[in-house]
N, C-alpha and C positions, 0 to 999 in steps of 0.2 A: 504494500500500500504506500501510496505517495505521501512523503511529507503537507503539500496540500489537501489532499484527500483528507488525511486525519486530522489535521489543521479542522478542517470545515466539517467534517461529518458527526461529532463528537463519537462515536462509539460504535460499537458493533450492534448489527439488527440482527436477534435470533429470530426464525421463522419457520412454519408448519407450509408445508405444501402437500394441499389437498387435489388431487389431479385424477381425474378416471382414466384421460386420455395419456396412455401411459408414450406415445410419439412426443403431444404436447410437455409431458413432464420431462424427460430425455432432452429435449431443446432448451429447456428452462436451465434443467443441470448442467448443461454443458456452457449456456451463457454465465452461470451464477459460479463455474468454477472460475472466473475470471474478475469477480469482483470479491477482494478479500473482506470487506465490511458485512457481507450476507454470510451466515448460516445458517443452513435447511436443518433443524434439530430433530423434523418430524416430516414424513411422508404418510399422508392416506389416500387411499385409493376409489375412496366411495363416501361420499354427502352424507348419507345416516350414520356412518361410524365419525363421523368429526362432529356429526350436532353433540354425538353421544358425549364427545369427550370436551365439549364448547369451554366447559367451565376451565381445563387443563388448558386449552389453548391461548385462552385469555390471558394467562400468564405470560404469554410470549411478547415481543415487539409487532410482529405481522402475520398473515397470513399469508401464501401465495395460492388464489382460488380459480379455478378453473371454470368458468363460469358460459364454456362453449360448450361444451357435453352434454348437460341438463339443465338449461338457461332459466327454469321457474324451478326446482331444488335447488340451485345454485344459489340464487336473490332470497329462497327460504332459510341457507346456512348460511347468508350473511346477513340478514335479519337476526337470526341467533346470534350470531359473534356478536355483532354491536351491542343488543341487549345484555351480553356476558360482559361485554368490555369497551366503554363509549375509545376507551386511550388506545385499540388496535387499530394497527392501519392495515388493511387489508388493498392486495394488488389484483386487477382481477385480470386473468391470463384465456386468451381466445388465439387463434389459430389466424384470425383476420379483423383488419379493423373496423369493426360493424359499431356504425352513429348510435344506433336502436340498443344494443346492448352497451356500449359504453355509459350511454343517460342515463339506462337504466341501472346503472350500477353507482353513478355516482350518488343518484339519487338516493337508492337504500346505504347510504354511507362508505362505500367504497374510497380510498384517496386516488387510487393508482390505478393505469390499465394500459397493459402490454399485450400485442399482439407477436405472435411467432414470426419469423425466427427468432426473437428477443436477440437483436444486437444489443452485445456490453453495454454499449457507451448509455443504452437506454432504460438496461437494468441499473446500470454504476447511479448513473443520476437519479432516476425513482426513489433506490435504497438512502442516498443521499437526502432526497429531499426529506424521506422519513424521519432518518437521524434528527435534521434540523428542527422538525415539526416539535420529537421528545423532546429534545431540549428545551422546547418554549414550554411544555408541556409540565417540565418538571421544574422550571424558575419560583421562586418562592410568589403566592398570590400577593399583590399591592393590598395597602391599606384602601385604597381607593379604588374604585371601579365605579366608574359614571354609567350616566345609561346611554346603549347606543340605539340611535331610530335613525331607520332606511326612508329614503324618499323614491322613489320609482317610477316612471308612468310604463302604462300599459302600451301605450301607444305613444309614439313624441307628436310634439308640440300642446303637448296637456297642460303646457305650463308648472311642471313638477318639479322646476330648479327654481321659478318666481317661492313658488311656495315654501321648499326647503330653506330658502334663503331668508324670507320673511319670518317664518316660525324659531328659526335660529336667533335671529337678534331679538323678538320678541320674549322670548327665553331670557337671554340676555336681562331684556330691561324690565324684567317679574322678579326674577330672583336675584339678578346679580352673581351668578354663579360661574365659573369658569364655563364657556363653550366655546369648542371646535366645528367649523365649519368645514368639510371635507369633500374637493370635487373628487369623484371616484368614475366621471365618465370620461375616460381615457381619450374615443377619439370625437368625443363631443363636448366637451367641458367649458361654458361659459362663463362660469361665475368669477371668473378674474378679469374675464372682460369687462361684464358688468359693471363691478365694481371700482371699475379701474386700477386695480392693485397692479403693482411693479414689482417682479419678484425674477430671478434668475431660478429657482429650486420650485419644481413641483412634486407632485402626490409619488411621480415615478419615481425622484432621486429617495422620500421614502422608503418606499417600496425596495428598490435597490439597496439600501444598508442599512433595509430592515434587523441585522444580524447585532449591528452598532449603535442601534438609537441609544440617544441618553438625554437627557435634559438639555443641557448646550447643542447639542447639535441639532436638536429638533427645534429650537427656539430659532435657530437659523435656516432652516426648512418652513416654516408659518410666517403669516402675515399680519400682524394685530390692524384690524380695522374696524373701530370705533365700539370696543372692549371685545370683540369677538376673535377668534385665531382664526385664518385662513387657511386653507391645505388646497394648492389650487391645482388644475390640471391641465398636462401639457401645453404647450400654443399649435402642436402639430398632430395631427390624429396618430395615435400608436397602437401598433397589434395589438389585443387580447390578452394580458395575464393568462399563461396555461397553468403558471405552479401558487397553487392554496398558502404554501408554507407563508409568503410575504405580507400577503393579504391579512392575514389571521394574528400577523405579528403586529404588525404599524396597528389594526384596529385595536387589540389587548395592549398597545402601550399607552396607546392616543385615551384609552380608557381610567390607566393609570395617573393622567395628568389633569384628565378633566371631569365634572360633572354630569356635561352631557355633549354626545358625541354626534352631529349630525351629516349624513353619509349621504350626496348626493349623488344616483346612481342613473346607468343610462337605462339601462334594463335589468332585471331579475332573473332574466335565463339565460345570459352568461357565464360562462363561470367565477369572475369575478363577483358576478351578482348574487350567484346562489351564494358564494364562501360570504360575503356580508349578510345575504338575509340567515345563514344559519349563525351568526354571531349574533344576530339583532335581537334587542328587546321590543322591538316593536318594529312590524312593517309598515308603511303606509304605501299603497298601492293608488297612483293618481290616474282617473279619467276625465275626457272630457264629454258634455252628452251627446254625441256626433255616435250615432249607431256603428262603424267600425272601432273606434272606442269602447264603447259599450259591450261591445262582443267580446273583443278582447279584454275586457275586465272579468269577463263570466270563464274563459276560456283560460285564465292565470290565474285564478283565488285557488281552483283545486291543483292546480303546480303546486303553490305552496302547504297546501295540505297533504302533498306526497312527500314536501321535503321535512317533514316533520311539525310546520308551523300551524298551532294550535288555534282557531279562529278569534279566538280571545288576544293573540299579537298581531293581527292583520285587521289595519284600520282601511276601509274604502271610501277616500275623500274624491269627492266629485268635482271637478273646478271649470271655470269658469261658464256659469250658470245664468243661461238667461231668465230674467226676472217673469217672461210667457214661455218659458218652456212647455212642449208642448207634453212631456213624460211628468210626472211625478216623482217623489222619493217612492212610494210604493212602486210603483212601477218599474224604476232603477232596481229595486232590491227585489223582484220576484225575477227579473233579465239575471240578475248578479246571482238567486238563490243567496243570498249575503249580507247582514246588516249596510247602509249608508250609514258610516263615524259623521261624518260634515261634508256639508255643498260651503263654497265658495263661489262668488258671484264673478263676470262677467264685468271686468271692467279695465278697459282699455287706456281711458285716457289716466288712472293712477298708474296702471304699470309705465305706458311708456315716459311718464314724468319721472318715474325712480329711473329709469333704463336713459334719459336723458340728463340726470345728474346724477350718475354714477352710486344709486343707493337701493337700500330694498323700499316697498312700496310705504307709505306715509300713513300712521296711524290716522289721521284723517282723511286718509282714502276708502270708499267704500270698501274694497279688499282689505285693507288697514284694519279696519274695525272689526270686520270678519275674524279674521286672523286673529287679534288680541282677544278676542271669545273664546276662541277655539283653545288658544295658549291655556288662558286663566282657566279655560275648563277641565284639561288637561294636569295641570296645577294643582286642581283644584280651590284655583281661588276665583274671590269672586271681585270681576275688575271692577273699578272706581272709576267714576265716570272723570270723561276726559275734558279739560278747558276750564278748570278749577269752579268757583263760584258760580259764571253763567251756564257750564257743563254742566252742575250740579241739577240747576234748575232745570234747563231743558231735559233732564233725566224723568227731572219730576213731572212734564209734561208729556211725558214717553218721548221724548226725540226729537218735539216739534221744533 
């Protein structure tokens, strides 16, 4: 093993390999004599006898599962492993690169997936990545863990980075509490334009020494604008994150530092997206009521209920709502099968005033008001009417 190699991998990964297709396992062994960081401590040759032994296995660092032979026992003995041991990482090994069972395997909590002939270089890195993963794994928990909420649309232009943006400083100015503002859509990421912020380091540099973060150097990675931290993304559209390990680290440090962690995302069925909604304490999943919208809202809420998320973490905010829509919330929620959390109105001329002075939308913007509701309700507090004395009154007049 390389001095680099052991450098970055921290440790050796022990590992069971469950394999019927005994060609497939033969290919495995002969790539994995080649990587000194893997040893195969257990060979089974059949699904039922590894569920049998799930609880033994758990003890291990991974699995290597075969998951081409019996593709519905396969996703049933890694349903078992996870339930034996959330901290295995499990690789799931097929004969070809098939889309259809890859998803499906991430989805029932798989980390990894190799196709035959497993060239080295693509086991050495997987096993690699594992290593890295324990390590964060077994870091001592912070005092502090803030809460992380995902912003998402179903569809773009839902207006889901207005809102993420909004509700962050509105945070902000309720509690006063530490927040992170975080663009996480890699080849769409606005919000440093918006805001005008100037910054040489985004979300990728990050991501990139995710290994190194520490206080100083992530203070030089953020943007403080106007009490909020910034985490902005690229100026140039960049590939897909393929590896989880980075992802999972910058969010559990960013979490360490702050109160509440706010994660603006391009989409939820990336992988990027999925590895943030499975850290998330709360999704919020944005539409707008434009019927392909809508579909694809009804068409993503049970995504997230295959990836484990509980309908009690998935908030469905509707935005920008015209005041005659012609649907209802009833309506929306029997299309969705899905509680509506909050409508957000429809209104143009405050967004493009923030978007034209470089800010989030104006508490005296209809959206504005909207939004501080929604905060305080979230809060649960109950907001204080806005423009001191004459705000007070016109409260008492309901708003005239």
């Amino acid at each position: 093993m390389s001095a680099n190699t052991a450098a970055e991998g921290g440790g050796r990964i022990s590992a069971c390999l469950v394999c019927p297709d005994a060609g497939l396992a033969q290919a495995l062994r002969a790539a994995g004599g080649s990587v000194d960081q893997l040893e195969i401590v257990e060979e089974i040759r059949d699904y039922e006898s590894a569920a049998s032994k799930a609880a033994r296995i758990a003890l291990l660092d991974a699995v290597l599962l075969d998951v081409g032979s019996d593709r519905p026992r396969a996703l049933t003995l890694l349903k078992i492993l996870m339930e034996a041991s959330a901290d295995l990482s499990v690789i799931g090994l097929h004969r070809a690169n098939d889309p259809e069972t890859i998803l499906q395997c991430l989805r029932a909590g798989a980390a990894e997936f190799l196709s035959s002939p497993f060239p080295a270089q693509d086991l050495r890195q997987a096993i690699l990545r594992i290593s890295k993963r324990r390590s964060v794994q077994v870091r001592p928990t912070a005092a502090r863990r803030g809460k992380l909420l995902v912003f998402a649309p179903v569809k773009g232009g839902s207006g889901s980075t207005t809102l993420a943006c909004a509700i962050a400083y509105q945070i902000r100015k309720e509690t006063q509490q530490r927040v992170l503002l975080a663009d996480m859509s890699l080849s769409a990421g606005v919000i440093g334009f918006l805001l005008r912020l100037k910054t040489q380091y985004t979300v990728l540099d990050a991501l990139r020494h995710s290994s190194q973060l520490d206080e100083a150097l992530w203070k030089s990675l953020v943007v403080e604008h106007r009490g909020v931290d910034v985490l902005v993304a690229p100026e140039r559209p960049e590939p897909a994150l393929i590896e989880p390990y980075p992802v999972e680290a910058v969010l559990e440090f960013s979490r360490s530092l702050y109160d509440w962690v706010i994660v603006d995302l391009e989409t939820v069925c990336d992988n990027l997206g999925m590895i943030a909604v499975n850290a998330a304490d709360q999704v919020n999943l944005i539409c707008s009521p434009d019927m392909p919208s809508l579909f694809l809202m009804r068409r993503t809420i049970p995504l997230l209920e295959e990836m484990g998320r509980a309908r009690d973490q998935v908030r469905v905010l509707v935005n920008r709502l015209h005041r005659r829509s012609e649907l209802s919330i009833e309506d929306m929620e029997r299309i969705f099968r899905a509680d509506v959390a909050s409508t957000f109105p429809e209104d143009s001329s405050g967004v493009e005033r923030a978007q034209r002075e470089g800010a989030t939308v104006a508490d005296s913007a209809e959206l504005g008001r909207v939004v501080r509701r929604y905060v305080c309700d979230m809060l649960g507090k109950k907001p204080k009417p806005a423009g001191g004395a004459l705000g007070a009154f016109k409260n008492l007049l309901g708003g005239a």
